[in-house]
N, CA, C and O atoms as a CHARMM CRD file, in Angstrom:
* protein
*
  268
    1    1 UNK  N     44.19400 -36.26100 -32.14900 PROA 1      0.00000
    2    1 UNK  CA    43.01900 -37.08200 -32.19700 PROA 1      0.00000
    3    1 UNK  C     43.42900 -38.54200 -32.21500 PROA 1      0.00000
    4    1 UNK  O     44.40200 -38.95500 -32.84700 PROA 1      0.00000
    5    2 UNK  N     42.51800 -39.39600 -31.38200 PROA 2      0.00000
    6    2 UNK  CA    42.65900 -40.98000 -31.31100 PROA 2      0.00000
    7    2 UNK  C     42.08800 -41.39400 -32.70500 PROA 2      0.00000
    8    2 UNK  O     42.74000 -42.07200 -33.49900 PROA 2      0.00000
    9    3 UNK  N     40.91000 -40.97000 -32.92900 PROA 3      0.00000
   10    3 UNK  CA    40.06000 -41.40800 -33.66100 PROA 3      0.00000
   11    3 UNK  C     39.25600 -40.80000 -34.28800 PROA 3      0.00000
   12    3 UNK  O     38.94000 -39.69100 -33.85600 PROA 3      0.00000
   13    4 UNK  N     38.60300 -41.32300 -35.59300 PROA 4      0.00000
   14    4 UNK  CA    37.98000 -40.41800 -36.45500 PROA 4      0.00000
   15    4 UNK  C     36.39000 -41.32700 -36.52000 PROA 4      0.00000
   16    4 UNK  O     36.43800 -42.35300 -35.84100 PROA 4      0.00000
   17    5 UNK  N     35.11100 -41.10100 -37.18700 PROA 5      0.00000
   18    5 UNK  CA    34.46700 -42.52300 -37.53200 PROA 5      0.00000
   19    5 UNK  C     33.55700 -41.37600 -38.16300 PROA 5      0.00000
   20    5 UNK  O     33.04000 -40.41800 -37.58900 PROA 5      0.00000
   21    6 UNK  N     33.51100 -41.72500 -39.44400 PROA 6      0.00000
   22    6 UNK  CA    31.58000 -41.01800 -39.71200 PROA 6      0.00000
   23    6 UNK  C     30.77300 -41.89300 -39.46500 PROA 6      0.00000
   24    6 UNK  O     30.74600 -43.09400 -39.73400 PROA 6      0.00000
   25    7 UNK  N     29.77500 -40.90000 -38.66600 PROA 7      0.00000
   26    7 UNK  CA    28.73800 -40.92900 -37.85800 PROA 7      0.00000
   27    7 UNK  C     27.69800 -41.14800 -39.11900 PROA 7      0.00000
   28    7 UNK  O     27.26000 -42.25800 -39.42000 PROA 7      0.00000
   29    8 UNK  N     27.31100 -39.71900 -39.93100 PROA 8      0.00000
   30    8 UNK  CA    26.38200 -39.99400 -41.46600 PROA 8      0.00000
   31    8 UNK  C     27.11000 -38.94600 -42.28100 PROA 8      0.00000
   32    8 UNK  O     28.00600 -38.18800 -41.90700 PROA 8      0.00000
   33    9 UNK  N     26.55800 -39.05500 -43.43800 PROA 9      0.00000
   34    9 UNK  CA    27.00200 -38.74300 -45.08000 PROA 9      0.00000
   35    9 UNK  C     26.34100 -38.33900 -45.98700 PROA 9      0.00000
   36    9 UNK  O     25.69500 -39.18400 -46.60500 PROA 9      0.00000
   37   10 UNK  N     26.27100 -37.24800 -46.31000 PROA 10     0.00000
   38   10 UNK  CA    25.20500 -36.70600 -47.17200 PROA 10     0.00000
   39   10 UNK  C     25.75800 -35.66400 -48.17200 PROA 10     0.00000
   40   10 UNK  O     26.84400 -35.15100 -47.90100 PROA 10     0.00000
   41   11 UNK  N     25.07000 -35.28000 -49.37900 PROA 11     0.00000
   42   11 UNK  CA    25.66900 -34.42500 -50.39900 PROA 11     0.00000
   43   11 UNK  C     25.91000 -32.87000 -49.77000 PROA 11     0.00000
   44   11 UNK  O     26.32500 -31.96200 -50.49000 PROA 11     0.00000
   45   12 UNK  N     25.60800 -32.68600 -48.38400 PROA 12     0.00000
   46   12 UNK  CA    25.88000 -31.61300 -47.87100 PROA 12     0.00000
   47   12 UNK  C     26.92100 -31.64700 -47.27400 PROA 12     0.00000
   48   12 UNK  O     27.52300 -30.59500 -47.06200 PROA 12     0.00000
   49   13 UNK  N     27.55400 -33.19500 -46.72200 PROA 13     0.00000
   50   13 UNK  CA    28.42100 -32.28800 -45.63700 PROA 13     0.00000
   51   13 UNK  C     28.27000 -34.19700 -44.99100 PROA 13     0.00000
   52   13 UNK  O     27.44000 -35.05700 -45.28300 PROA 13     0.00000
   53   14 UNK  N     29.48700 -34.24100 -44.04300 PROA 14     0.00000
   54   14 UNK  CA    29.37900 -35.87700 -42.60100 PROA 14     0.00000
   55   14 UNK  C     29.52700 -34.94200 -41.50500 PROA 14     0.00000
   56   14 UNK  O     30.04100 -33.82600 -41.42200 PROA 14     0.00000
   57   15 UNK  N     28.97800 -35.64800 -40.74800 PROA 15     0.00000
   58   15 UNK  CA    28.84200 -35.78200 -39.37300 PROA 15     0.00000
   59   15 UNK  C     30.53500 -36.70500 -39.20800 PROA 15     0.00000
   60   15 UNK  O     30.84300 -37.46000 -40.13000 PROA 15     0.00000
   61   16 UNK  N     31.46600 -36.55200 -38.04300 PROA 16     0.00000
   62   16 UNK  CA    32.58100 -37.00300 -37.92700 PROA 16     0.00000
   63   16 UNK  C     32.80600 -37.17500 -36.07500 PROA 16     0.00000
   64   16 UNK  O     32.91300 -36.30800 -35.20900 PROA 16     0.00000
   65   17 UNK  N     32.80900 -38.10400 -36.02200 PROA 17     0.00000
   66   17 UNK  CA    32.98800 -38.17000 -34.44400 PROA 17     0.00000
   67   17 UNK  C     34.34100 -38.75800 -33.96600 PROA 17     0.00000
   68   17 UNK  O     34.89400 -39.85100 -34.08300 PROA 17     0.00000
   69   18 UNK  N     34.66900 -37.46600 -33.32400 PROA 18     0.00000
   70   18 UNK  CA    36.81600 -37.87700 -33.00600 PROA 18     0.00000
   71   18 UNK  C     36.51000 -37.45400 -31.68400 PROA 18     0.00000
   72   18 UNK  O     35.72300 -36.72400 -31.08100 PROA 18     0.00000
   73   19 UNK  N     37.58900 -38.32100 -31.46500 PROA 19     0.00000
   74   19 UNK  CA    38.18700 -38.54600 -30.12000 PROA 19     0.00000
   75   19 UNK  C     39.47100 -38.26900 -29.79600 PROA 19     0.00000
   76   19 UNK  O     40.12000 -38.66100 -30.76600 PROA 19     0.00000
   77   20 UNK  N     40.05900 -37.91100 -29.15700 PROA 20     0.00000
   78   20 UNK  CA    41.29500 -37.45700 -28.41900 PROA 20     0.00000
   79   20 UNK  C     41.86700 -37.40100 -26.96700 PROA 20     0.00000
   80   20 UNK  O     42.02900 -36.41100 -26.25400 PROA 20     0.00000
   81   21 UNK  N     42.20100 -39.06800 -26.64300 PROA 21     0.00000
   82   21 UNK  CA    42.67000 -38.86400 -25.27800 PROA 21     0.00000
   83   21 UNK  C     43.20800 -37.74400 -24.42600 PROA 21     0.00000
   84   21 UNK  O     42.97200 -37.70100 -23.21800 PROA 21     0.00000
   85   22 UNK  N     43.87700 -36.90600 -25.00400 PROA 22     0.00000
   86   22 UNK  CA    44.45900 -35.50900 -24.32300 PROA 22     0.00000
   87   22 UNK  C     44.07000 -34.53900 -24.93600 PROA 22     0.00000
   88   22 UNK  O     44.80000 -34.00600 -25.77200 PROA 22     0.00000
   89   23 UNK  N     42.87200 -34.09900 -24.67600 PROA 23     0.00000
   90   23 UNK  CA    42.19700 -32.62600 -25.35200 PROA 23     0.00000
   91   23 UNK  C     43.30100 -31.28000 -25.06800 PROA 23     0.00000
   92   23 UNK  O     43.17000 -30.14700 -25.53100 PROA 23     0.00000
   93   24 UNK  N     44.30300 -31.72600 -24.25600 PROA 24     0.00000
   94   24 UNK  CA    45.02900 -30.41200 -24.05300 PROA 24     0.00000
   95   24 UNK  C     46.29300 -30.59200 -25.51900 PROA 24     0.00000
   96   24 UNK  O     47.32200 -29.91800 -25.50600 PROA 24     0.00000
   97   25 UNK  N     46.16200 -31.00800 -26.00600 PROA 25     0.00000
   98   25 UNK  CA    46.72700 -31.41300 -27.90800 PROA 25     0.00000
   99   25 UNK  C     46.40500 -30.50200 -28.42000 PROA 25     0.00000
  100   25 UNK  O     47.12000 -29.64900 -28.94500 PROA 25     0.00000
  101   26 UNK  N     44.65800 -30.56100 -28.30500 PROA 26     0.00000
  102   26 UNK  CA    43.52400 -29.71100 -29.42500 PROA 26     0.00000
  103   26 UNK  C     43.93900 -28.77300 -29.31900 PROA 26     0.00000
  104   26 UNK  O     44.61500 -28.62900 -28.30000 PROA 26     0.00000
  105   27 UNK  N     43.81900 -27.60500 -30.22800 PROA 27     0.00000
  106   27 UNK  CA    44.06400 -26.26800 -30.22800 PROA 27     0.00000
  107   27 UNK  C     43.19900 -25.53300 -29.96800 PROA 27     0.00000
  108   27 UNK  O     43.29200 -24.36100 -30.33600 PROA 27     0.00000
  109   28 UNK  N     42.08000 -25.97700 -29.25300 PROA 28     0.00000
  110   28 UNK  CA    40.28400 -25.63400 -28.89800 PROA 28     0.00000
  111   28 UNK  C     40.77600 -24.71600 -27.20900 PROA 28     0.00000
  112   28 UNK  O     41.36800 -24.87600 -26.14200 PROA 28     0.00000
  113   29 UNK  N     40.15000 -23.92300 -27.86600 PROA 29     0.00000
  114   29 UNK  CA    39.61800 -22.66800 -26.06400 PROA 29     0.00000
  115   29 UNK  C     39.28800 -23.52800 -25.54800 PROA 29     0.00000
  116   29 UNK  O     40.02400 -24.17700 -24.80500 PROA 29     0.00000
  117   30 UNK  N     37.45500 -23.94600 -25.90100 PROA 30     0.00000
  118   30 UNK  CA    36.39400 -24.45000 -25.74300 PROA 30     0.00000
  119   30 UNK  C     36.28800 -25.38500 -26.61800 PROA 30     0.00000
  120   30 UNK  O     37.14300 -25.65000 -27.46300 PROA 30     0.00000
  121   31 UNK  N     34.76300 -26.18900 -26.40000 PROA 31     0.00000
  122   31 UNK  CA    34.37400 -27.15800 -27.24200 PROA 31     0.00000
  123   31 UNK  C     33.29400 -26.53400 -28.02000 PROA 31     0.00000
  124   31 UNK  O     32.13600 -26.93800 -28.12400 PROA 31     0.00000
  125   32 UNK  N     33.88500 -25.38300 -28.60700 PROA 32     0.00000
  126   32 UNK  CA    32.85400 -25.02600 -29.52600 PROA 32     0.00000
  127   32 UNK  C     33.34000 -24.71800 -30.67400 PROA 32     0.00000
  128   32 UNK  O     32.99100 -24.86600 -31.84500 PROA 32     0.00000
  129   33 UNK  N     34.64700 -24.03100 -29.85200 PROA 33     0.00000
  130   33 UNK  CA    35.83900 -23.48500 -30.78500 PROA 33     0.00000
  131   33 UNK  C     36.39700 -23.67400 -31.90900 PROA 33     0.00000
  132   33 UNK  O     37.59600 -23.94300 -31.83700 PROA 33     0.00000
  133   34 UNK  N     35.69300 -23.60200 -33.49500 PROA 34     0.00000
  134   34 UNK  CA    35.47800 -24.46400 -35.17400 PROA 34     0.00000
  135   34 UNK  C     36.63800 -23.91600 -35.22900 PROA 34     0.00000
  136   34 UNK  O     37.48200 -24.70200 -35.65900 PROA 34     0.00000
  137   35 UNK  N     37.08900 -22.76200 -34.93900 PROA 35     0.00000
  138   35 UNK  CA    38.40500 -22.06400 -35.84900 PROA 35     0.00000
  139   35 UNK  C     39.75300 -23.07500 -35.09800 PROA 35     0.00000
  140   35 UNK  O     40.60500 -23.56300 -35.84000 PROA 35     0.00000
  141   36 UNK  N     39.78400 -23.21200 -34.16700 PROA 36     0.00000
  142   36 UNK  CA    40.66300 -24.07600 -33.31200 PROA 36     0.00000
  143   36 UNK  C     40.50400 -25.60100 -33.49500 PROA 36     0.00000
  144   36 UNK  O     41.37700 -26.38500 -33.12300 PROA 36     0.00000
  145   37 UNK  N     39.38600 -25.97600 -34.06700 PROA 37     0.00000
  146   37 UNK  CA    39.42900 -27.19000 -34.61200 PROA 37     0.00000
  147   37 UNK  C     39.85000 -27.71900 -35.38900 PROA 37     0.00000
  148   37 UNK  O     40.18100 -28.90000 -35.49000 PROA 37     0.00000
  149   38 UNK  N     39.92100 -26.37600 -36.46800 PROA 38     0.00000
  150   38 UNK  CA    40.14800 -26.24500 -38.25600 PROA 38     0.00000
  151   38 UNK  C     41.34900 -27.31900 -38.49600 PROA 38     0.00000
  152   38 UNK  O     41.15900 -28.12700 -39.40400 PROA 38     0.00000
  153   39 UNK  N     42.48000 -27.39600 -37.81700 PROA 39     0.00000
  154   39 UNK  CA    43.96200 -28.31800 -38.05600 PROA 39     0.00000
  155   39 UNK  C     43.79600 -29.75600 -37.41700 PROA 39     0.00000
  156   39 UNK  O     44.47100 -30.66100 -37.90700 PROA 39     0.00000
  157   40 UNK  N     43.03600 -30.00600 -36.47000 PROA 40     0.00000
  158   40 UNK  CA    42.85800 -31.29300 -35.42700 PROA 40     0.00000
  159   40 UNK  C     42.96100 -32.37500 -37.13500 PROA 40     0.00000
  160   40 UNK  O     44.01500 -32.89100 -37.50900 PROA 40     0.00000
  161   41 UNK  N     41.74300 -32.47900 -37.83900 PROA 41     0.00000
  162   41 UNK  CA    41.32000 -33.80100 -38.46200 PROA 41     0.00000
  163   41 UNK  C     42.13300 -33.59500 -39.98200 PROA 41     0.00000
  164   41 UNK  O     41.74700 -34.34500 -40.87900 PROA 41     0.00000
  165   42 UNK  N     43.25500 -32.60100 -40.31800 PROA 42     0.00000
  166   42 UNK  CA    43.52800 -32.38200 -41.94600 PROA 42     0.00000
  167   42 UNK  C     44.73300 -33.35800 -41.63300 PROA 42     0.00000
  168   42 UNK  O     45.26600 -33.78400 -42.65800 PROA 42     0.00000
  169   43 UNK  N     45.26200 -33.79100 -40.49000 PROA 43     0.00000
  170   43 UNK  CA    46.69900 -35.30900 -41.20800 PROA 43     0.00000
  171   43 UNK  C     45.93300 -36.40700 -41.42200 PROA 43     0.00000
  172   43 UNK  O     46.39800 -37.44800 -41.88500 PROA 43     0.00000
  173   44 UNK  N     44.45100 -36.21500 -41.03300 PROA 44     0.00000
  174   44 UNK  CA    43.79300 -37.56700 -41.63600 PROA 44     0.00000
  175   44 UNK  C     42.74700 -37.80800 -42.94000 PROA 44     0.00000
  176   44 UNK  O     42.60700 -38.72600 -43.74800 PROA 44     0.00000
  177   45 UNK  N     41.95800 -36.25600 -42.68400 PROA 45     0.00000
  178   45 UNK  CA    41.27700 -36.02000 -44.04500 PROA 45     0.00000
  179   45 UNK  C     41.77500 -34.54300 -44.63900 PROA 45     0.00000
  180   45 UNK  O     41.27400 -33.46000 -44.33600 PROA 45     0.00000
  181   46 UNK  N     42.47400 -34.68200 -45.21900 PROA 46     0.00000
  182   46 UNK  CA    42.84100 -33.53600 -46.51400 PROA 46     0.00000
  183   46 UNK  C     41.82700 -32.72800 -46.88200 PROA 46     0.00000
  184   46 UNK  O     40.76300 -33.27000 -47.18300 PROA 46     0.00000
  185   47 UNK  N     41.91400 -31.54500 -46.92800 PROA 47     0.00000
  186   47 UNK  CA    40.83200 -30.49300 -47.44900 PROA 47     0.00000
  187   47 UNK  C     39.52300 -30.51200 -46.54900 PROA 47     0.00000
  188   47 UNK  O     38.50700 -29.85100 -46.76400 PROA 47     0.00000
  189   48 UNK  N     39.69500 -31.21300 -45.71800 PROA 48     0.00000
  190   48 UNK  CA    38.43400 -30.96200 -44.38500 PROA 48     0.00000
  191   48 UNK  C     38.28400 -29.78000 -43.86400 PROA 48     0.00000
  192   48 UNK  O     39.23500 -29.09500 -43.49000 PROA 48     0.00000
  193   49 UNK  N     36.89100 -29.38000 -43.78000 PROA 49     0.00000
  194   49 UNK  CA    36.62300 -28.03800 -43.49100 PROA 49     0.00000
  195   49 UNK  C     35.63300 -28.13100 -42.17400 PROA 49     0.00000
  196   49 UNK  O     34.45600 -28.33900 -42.46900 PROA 49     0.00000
  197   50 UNK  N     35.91700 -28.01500 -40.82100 PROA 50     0.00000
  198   50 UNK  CA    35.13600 -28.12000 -39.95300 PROA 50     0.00000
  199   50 UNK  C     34.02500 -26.76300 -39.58800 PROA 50     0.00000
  200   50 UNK  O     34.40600 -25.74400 -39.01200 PROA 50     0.00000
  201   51 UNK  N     32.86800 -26.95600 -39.96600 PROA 51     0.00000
  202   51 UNK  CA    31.69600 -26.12400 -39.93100 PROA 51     0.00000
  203   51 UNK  C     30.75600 -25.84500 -38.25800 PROA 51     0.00000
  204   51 UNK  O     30.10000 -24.82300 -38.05400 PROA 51     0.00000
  205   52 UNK  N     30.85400 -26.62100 -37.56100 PROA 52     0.00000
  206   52 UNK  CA    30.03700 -26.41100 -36.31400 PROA 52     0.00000
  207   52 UNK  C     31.03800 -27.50400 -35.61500 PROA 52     0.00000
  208   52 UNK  O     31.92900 -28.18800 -36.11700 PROA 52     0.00000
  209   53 UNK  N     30.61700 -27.42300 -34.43300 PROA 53     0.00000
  210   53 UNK  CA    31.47900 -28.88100 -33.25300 PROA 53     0.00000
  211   53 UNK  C     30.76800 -28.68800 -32.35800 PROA 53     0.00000
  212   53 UNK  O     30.51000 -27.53500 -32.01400 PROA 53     0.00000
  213   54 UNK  N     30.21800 -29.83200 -31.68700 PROA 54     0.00000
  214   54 UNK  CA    29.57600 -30.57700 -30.36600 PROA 54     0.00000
  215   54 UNK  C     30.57000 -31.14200 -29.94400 PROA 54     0.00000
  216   54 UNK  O     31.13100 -31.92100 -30.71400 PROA 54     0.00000
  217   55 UNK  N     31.27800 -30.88500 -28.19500 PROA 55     0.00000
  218   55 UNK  CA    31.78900 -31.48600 -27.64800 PROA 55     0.00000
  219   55 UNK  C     31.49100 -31.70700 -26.05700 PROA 55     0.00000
  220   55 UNK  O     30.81500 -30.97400 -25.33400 PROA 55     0.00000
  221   56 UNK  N     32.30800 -33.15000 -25.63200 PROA 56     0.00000
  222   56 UNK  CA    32.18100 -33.10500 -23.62600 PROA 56     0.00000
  223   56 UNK  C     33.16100 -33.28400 -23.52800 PROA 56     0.00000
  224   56 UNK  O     33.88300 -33.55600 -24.48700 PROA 56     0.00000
  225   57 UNK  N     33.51100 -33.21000 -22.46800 PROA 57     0.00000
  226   57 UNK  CA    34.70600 -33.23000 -21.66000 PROA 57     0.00000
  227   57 UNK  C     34.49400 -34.51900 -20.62900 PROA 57     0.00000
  228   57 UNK  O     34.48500 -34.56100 -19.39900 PROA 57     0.00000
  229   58 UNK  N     34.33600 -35.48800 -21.57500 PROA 58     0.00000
  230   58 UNK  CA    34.62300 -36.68300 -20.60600 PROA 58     0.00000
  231   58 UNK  C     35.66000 -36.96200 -19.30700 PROA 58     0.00000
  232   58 UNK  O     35.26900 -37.44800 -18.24500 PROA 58     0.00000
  233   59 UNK  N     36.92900 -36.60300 -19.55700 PROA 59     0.00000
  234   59 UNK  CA    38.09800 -36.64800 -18.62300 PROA 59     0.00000
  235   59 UNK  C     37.52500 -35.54900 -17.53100 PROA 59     0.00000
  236   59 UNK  O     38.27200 -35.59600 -16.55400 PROA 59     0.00000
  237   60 UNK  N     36.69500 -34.78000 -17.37500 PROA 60     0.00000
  238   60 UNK  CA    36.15800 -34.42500 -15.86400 PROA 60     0.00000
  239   60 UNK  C     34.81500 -34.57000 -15.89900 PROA 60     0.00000
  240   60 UNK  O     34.31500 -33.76800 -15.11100 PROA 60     0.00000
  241   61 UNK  N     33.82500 -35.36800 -16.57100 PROA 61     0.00000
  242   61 UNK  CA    32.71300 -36.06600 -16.27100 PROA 61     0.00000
  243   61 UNK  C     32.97700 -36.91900 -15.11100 PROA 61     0.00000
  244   61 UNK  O     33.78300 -37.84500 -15.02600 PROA 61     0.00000
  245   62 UNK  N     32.01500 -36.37100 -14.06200 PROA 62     0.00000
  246   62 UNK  CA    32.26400 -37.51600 -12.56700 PROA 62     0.00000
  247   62 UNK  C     31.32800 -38.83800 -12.96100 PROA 62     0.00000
  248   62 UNK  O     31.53900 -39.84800 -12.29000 PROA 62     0.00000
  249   63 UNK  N     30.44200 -38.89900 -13.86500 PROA 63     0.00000
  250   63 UNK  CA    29.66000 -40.12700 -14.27000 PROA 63     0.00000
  251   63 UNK  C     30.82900 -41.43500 -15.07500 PROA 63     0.00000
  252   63 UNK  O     30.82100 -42.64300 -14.84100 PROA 63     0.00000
  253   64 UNK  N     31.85200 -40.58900 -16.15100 PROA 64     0.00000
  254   64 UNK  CA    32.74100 -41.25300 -16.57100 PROA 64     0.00000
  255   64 UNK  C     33.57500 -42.53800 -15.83800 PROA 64     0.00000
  256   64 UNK  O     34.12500 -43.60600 -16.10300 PROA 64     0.00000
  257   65 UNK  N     33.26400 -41.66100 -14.76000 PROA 65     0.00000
  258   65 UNK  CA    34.39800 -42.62400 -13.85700 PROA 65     0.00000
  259   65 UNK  C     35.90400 -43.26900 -14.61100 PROA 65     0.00000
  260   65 UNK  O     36.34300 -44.41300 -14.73100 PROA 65     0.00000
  261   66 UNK  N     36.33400 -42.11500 -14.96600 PROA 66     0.00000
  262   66 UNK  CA    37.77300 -41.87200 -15.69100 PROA 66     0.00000
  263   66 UNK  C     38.06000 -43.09100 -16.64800 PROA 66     0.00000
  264   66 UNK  O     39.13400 -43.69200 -16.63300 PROA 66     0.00000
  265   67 UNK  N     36.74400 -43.48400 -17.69100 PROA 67     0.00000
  266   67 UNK  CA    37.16100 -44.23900 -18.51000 PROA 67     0.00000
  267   67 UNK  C     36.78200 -42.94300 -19.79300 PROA 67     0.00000
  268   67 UNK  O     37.02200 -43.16200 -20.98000 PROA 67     0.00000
């Protein structure tokens, strides 16, 4: 992961929006894939427990135009 940022914060649980120039790093099938996520964000937050994931695949978005 490039980057981490909470998004929001609540006594339930953050929202966490990361980024990762080379998704082929991630240990993700898919971008859905929580169990494959589980290791991505713990060298930055300790005891993080990833519950659901929303992801795109920007790097083959043709709108991106490879930024």
């Amino acid at each position: 992961m490039n980057s981490v940022v909470t998004y929001t914060h609540s006594s339930e649980g953050s929202w966490l929006i990361e980024s990762s120039a080379n998704p082929d790093k991630l240990q993700i099938s898919e971008f859905d894939d929580v169990q494959g996520m589980q290791p991505a964000p713990r060298p930055l937050l300790l005891g993080v427990e990833v519950e659901s994931l929303v992801g795109w695949d920007w790097n083959n978005d043709p709108l991106a135009l490879d930024t």
